[in-house]
C-alpha positions in Angstrom: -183.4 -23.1 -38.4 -180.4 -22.8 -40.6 -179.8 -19.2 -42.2 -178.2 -19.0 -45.6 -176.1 -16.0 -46.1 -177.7 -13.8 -49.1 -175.1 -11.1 -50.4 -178.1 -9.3 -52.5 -179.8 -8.1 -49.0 -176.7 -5.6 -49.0 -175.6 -2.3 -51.4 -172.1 -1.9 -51.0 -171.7 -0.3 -54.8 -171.6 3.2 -53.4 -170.1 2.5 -49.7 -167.7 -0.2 -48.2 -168.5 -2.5 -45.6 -166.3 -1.5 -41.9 -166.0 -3.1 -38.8 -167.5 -1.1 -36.0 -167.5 -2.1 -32.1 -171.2 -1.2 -32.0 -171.1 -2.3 -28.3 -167.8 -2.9 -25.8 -166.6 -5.9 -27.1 -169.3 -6.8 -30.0 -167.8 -5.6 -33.4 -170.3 -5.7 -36.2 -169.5 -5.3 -40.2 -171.7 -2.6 -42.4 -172.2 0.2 -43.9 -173.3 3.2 -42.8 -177.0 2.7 -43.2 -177.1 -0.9 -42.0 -175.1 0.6 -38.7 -177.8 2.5 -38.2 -180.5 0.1 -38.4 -178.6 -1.9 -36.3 -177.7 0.4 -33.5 -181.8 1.2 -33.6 -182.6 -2.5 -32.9 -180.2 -2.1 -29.7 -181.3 0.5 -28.3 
C-alpha cells in the first residue's frame, strides 16, 4: 500500500513542528499534541 503524505492532517498555525528522540535513537517530528499521541501509541 503506498501512503501519500497529506499536510491538512496537521495544525501547525499556533505551534511549530520539532524533532524529538521519542525513543534512544528514533527521532520523530511534531508538535506538542501529536507527541503525545505518539508517545501513547508506544507505550
Amino acid at each position: 500500500k503506498v501512503l501519500v503524505y497529506d499536510p491538512s492532517v496537521h495544525d501547525y498555525s499556533k505551534e511549530q513542528p520539532r524533532w524529538v528522540e521519542i525513543r534512544p535513537g528514533h527521532f520523530v517530528m511534531g508538535n506538542s499534541a501529536e507527541l503525545e499521541r505518539y508517545e501513547s501509541m508506544l507505550n
